[in-house]
mmCIF file of the C-alpha atoms, coordinates in Angstrom:
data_MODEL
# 
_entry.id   MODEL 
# 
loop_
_atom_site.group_PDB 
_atom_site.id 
_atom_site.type_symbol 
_atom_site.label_atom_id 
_atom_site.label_alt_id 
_atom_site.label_comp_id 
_atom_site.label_asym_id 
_atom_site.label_entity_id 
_atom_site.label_seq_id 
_atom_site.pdbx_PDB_ins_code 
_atom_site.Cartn_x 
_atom_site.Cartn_y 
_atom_site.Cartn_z 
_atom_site.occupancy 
_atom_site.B_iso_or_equiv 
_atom_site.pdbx_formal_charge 
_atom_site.auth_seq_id 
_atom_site.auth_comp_id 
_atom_site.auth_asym_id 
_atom_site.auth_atom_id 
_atom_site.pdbx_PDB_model_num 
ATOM 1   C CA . UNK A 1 1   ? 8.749  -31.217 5.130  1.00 0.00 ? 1   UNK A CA 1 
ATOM 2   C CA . UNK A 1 2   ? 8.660  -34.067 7.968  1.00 0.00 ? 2   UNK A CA 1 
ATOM 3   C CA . UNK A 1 3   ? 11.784 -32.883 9.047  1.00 0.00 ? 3   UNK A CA 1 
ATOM 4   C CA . UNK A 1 4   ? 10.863 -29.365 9.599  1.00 0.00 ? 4   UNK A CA 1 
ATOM 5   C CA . UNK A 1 5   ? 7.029  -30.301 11.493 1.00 0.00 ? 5   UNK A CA 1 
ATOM 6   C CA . UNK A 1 6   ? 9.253  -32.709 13.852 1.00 0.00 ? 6   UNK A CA 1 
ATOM 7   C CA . UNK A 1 7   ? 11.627 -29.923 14.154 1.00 0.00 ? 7   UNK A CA 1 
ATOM 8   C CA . UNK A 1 8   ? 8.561  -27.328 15.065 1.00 0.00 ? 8   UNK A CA 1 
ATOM 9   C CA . UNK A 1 9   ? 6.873  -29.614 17.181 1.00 0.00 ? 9   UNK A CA 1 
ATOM 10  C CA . UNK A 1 10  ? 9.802  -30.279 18.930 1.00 0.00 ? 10  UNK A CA 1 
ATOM 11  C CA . UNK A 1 11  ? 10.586 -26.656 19.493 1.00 0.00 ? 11  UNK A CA 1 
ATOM 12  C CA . UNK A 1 12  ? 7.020  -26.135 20.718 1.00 0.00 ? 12  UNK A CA 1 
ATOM 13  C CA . UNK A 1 13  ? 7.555  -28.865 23.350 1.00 0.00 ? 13  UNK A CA 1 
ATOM 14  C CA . UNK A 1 14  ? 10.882 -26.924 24.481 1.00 0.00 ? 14  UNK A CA 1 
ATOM 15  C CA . UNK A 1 15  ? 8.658  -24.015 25.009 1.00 0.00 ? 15  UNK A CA 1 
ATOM 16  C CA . UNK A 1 16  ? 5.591  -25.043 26.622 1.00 0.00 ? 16  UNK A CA 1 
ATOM 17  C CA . UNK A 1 17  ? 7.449  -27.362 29.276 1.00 0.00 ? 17  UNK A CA 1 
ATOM 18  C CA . UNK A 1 18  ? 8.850  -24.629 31.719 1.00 0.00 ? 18  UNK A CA 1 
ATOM 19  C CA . UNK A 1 19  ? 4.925  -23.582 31.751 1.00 0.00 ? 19  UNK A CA 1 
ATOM 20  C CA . UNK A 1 20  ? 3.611  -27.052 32.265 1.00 0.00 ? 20  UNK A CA 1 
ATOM 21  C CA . UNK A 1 21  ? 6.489  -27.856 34.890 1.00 0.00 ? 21  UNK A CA 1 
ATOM 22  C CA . UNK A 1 22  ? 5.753  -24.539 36.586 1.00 0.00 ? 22  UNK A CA 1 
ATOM 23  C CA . UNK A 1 23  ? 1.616  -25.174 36.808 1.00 0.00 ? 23  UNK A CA 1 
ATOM 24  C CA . UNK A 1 24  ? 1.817  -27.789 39.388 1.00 0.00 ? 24  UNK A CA 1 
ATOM 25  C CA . UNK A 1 25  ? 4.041  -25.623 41.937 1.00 0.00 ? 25  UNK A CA 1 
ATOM 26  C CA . UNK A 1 26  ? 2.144  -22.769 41.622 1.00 0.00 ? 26  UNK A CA 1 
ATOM 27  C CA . UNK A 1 27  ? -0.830 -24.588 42.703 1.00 0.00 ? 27  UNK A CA 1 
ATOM 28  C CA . UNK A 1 28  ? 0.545  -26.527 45.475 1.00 0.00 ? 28  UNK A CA 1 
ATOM 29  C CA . UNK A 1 29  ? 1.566  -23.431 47.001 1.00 0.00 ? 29  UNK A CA 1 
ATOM 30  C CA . UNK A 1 30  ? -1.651 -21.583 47.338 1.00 0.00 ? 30  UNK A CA 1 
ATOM 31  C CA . UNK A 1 31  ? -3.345 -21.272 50.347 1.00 0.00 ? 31  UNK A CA 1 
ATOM 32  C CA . UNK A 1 32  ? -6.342 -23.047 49.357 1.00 0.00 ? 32  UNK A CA 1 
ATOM 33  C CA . UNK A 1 33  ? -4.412 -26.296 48.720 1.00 0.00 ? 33  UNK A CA 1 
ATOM 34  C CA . UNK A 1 34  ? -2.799 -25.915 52.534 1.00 0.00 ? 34  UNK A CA 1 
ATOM 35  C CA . UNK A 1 35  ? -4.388 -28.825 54.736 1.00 0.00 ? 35  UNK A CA 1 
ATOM 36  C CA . UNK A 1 36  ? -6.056 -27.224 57.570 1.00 0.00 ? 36  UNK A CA 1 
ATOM 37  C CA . UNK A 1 37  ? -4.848 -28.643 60.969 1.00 0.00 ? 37  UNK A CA 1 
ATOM 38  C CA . UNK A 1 38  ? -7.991 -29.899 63.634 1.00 0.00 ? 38  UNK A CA 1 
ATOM 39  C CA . UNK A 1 39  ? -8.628 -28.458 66.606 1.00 0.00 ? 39  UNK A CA 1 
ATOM 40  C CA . UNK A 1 40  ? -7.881 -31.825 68.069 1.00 0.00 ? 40  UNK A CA 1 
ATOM 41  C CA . UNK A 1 41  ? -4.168 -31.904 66.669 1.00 0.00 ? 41  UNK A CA 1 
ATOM 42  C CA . UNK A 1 42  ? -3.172 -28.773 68.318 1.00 0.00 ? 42  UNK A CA 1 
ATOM 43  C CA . UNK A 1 43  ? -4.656 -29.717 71.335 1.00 0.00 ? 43  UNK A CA 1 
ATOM 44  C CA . UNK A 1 44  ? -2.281 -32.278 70.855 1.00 0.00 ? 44  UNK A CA 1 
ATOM 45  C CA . UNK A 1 45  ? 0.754  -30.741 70.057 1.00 0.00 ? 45  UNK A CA 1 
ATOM 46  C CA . UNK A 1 46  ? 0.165  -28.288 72.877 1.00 0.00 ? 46  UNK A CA 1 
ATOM 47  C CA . UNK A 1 47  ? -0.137 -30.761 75.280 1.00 0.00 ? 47  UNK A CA 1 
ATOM 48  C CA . UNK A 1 48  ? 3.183  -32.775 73.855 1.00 0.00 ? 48  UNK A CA 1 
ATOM 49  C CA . UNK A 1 49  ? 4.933  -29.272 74.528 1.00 0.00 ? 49  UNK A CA 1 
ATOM 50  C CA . UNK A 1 50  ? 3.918  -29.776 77.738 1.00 0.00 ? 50  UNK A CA 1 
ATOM 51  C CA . UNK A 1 51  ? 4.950  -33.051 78.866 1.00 0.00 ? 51  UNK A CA 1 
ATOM 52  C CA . UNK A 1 52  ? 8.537  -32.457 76.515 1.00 0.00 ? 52  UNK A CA 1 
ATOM 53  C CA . UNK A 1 53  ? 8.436  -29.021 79.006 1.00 0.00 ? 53  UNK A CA 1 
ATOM 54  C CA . UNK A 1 54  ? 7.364  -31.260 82.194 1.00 0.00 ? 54  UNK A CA 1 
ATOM 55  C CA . UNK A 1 55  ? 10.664 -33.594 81.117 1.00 0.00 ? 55  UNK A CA 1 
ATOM 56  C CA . UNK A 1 56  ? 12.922 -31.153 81.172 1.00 0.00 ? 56  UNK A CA 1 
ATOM 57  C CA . UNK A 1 57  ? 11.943 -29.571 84.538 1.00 0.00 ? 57  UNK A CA 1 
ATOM 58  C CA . UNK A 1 58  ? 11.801 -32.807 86.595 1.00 0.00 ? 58  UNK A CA 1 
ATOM 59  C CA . UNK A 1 59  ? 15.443 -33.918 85.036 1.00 0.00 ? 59  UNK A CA 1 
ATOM 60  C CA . UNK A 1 60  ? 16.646 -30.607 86.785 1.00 0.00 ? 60  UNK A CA 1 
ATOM 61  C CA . UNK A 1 61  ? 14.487 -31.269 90.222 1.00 0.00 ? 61  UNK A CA 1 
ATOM 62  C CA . UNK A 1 62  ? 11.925 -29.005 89.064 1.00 0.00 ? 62  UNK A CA 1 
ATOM 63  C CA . UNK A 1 63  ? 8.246  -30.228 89.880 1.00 0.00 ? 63  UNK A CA 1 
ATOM 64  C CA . UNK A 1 64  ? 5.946  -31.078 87.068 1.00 0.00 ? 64  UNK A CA 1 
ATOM 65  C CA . UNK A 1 65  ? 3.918  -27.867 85.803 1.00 0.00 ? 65  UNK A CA 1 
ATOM 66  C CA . UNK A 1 66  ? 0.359  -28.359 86.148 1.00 0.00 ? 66  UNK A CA 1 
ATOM 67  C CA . UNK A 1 67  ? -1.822 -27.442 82.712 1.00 0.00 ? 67  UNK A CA 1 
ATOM 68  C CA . UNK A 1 68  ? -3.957 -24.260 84.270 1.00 0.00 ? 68  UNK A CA 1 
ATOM 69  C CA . UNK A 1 69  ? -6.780 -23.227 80.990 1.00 0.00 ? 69  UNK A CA 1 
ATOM 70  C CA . UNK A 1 70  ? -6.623 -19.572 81.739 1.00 0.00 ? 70  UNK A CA 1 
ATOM 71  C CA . UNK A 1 71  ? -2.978 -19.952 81.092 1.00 0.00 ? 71  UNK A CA 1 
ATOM 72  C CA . UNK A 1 72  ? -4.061 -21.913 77.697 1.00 0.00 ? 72  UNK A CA 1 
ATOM 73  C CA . UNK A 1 73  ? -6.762 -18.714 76.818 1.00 0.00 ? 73  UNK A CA 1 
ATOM 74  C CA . UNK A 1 74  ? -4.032 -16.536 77.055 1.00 0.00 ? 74  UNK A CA 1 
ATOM 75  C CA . UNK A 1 75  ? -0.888 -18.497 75.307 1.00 0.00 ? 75  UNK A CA 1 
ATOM 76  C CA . UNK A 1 76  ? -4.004 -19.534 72.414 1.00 0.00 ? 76  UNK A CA 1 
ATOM 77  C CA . UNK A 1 77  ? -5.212 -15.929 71.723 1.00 0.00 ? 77  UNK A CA 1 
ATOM 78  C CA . UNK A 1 78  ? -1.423 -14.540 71.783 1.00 0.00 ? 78  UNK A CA 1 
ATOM 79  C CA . UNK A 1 79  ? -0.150 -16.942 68.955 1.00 0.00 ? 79  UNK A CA 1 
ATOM 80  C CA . UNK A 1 80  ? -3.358 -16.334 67.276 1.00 0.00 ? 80  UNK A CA 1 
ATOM 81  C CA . UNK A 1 81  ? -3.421 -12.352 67.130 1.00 0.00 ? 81  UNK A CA 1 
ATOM 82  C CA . UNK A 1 82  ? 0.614  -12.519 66.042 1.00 0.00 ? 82  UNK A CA 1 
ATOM 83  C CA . UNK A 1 83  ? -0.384 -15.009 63.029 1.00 0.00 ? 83  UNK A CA 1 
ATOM 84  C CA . UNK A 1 84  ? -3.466 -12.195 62.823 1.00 0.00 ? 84  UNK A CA 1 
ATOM 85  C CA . UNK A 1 85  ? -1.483 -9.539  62.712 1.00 0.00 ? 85  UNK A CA 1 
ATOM 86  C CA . UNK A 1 86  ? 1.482  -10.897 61.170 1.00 0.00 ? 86  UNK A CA 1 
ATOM 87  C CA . UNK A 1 87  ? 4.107  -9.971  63.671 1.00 0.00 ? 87  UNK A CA 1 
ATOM 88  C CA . UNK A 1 88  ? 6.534  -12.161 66.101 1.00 0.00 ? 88  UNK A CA 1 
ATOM 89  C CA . UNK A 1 89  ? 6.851  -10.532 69.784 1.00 0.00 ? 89  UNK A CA 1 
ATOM 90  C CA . UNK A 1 90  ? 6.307  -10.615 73.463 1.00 0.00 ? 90  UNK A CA 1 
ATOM 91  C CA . UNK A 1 91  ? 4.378  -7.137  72.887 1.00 0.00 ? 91  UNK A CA 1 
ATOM 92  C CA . UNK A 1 92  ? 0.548  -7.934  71.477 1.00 0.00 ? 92  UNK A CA 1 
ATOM 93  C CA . UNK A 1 93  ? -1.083 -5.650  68.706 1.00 0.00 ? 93  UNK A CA 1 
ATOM 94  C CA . UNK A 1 94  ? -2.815 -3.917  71.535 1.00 0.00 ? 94  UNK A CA 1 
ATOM 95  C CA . UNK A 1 95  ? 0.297  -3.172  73.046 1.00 0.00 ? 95  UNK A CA 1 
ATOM 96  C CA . UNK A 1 96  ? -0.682 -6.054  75.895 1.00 0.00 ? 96  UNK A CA 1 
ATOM 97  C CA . UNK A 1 97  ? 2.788  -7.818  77.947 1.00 0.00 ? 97  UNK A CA 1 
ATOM 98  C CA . UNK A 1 98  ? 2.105  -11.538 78.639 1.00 0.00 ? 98  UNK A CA 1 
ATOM 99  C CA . UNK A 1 99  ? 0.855  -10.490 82.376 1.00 0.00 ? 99  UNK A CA 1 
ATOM 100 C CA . UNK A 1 100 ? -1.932 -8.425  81.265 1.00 0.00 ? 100 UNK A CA 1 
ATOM 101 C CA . UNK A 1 101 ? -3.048 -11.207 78.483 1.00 0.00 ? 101 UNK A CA 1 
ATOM 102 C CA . UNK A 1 102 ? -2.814 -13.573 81.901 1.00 0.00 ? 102 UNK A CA 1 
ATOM 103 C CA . UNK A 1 103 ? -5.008 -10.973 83.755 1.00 0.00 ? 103 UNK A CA 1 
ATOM 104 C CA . UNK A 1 104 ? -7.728 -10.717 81.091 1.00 0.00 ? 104 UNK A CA 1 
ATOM 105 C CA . UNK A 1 105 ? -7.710 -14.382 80.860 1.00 0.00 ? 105 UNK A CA 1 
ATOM 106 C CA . UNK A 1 106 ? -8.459 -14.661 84.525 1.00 0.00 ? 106 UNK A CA 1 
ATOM 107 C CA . UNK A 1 107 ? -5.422 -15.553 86.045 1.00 0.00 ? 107 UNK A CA 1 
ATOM 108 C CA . UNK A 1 108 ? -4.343 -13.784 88.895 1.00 0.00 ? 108 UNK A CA 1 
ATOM 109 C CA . UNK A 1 109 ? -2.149 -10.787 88.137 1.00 0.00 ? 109 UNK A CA 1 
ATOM 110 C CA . UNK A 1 110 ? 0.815  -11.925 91.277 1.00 0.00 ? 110 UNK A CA 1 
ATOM 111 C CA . UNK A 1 111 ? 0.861  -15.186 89.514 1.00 0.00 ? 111 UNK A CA 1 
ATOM 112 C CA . UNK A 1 112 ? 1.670  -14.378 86.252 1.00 0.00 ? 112 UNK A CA 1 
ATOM 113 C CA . UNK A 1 113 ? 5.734  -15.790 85.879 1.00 0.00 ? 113 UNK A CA 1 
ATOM 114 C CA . UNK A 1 114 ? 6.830  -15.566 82.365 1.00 0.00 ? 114 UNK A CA 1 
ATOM 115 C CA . UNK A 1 115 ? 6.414  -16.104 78.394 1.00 0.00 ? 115 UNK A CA 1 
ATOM 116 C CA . UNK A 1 116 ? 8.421  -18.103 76.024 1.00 0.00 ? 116 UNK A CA 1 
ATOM 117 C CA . UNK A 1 117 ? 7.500  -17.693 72.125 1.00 0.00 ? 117 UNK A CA 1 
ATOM 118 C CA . UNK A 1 118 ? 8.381  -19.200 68.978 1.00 0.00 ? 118 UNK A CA 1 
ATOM 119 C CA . UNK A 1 119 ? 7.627  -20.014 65.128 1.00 0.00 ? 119 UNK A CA 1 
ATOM 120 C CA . UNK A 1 120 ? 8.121  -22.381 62.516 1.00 0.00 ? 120 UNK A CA 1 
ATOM 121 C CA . UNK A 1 121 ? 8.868  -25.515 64.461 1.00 0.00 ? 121 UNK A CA 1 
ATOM 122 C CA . UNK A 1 122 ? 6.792  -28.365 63.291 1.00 0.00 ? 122 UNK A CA 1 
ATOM 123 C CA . UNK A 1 123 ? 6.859  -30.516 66.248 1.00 0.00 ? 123 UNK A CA 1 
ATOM 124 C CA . UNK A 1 124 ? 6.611  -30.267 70.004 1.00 0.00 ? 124 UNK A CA 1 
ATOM 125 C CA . UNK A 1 125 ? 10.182 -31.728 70.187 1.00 0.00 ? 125 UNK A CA 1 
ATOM 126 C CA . UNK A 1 126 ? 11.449 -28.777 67.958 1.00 0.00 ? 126 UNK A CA 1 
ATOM 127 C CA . UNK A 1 127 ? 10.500 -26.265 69.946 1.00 0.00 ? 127 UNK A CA 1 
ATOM 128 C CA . UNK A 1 128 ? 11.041 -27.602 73.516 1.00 0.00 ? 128 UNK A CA 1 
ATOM 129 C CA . UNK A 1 129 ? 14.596 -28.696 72.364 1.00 0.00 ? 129 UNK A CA 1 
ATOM 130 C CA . UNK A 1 130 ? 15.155 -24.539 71.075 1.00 0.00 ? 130 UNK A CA 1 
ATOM 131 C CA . UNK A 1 131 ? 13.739 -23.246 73.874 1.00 0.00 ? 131 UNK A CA 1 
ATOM 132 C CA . UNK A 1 132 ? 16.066 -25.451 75.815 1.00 0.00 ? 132 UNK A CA 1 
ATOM 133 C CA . UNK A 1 133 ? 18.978 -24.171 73.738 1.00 0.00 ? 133 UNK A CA 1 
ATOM 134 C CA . UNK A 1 134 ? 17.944 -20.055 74.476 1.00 0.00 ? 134 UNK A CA 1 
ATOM 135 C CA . UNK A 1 135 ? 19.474 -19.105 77.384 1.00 0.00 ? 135 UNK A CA 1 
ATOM 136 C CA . UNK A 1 136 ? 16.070 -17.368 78.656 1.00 0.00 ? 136 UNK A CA 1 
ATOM 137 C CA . UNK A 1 137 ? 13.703 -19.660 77.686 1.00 0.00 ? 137 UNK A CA 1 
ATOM 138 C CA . UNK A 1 138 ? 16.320 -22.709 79.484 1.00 0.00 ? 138 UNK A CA 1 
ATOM 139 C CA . UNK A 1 139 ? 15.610 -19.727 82.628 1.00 0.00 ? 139 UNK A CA 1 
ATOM 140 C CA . UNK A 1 140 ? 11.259 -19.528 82.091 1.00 0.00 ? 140 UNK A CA 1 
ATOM 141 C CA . UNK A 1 141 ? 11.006 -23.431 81.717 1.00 0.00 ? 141 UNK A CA 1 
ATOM 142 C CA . UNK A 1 142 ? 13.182 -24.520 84.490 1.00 0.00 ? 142 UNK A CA 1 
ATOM 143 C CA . UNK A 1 143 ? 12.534 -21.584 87.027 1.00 0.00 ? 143 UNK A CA 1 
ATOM 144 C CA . UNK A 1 144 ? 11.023 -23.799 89.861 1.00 0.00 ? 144 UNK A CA 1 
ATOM 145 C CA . UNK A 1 145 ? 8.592  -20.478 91.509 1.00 0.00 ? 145 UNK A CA 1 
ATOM 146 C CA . UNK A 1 146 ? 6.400  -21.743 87.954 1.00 0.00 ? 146 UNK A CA 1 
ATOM 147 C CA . UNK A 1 147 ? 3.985  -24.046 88.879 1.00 0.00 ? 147 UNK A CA 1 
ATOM 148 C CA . UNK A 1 148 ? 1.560  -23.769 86.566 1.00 0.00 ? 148 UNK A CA 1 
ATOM 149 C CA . UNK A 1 149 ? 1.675  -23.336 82.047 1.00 0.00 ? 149 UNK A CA 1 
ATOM 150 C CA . UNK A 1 150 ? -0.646 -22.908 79.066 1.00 0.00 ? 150 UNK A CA 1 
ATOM 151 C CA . UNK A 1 151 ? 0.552  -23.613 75.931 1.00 0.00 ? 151 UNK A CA 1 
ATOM 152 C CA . UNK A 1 152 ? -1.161 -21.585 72.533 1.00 0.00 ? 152 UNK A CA 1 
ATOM 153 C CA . UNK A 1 153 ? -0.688 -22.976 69.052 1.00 0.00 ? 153 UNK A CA 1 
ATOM 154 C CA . UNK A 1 154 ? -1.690 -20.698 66.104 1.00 0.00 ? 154 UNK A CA 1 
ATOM 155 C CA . UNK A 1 155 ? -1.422 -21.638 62.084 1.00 0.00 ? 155 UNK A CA 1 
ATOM 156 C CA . UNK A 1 156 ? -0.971 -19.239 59.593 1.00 0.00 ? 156 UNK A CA 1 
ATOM 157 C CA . UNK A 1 157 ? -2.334 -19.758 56.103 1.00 0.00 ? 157 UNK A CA 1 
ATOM 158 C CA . UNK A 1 158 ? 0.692  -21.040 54.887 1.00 0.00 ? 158 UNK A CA 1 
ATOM 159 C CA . UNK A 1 159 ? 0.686  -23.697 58.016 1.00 0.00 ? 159 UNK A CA 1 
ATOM 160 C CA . UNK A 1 160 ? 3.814  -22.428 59.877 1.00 0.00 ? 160 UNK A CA 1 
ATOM 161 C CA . UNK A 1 161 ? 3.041  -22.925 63.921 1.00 0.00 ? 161 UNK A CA 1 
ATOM 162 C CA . UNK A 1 162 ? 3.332  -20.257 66.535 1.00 0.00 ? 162 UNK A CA 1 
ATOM 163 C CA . UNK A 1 163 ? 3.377  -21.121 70.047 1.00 0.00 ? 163 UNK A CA 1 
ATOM 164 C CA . UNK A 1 164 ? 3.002  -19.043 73.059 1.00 0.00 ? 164 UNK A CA 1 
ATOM 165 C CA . UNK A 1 165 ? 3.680  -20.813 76.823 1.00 0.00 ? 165 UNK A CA 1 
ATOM 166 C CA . UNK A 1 166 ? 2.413  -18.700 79.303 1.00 0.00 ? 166 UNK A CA 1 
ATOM 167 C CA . UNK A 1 167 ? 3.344  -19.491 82.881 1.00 0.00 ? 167 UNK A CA 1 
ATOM 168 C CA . UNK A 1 168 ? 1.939  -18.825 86.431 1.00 0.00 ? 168 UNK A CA 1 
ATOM 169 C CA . UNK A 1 169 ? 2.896  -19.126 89.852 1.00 0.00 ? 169 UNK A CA 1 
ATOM 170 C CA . UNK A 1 170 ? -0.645 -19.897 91.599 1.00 0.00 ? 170 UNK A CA 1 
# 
């Protein structure tokens, strides 16, 4: 009779231990168990994109873009409507290109330049150092008419980054 309880119990274990092991995973994947990331942190990270950015330009005799916050309005409410929205393009839900998100922002509609975008990377190195590797992002970071950038960071629930640079010529 021992023999056959150890034997159940045993069984029972076997059973209940995918269930158990699979609790834990389940719940560390929801969205309300994501950390939420400060407003201070992106700030951050979107200024690190912009000295990494800044690096890259002066190596190749480029001058030093300066940080223009219509350029940031613009850049932040792009990565935030395509983690809204859940899409990844240069187009906005609105149908808006990067010089009329520029525009609205205030900039000046002859100095809007160009638009790099991207997801996923965690860090500021990560994404300069892709950018750097895509032939026309290489061309909207070290095209020397820019003078000016804005850099947007958006999170989505699950905490994957979107950026948006925005650049201007005035």
């Amino acid at each position: 009779m021992k023999r056959f309880v150890r034997r159940a119990a045993v069984i029972a274990a076997l059973v209940a231990a995918p269930a158990l092991a699979s609790a834990p995973a389940f719940a560390a994947d929801s969205a309300a168990s994501k950390p939420k990331v400060s407003t201070s942190a992106m700030t951050q990270l979107e200024t690190e994109v912009v000295r990494l950015t800044n690096v890259q330009r002066t190596a190749k005799g480029c001058p030093a873009l300066r940080i223009d916050d219509r350029l940031i309005k613009a850049a932040r409410a792009h990565s935030a409507d395509m983690v809204a929205e859940r899409f990844f393009d240069h187009t906005g839900s609105n149908g808006s290109t990067f010089v009329a998100r520029e525009v609205a922002a205030g900039y000046p509609k002859r100095g809007a330049s160009a638009e790099n975008i991207a997801w996923g990377y965690r860090t500021a190195q990560e994404v300069v150092s892709r950018w750097m590797n895509s032939p026309g992002h290489r061309a909207n970071i070290l095209n020397c008419g820019s003078i000016a950038v804005g850099v947007g960071v958006a999170y989505t629930a699950g905490g994957a980054p979107y950026y948006t640079q925005d650049f201007g010529r005035i």
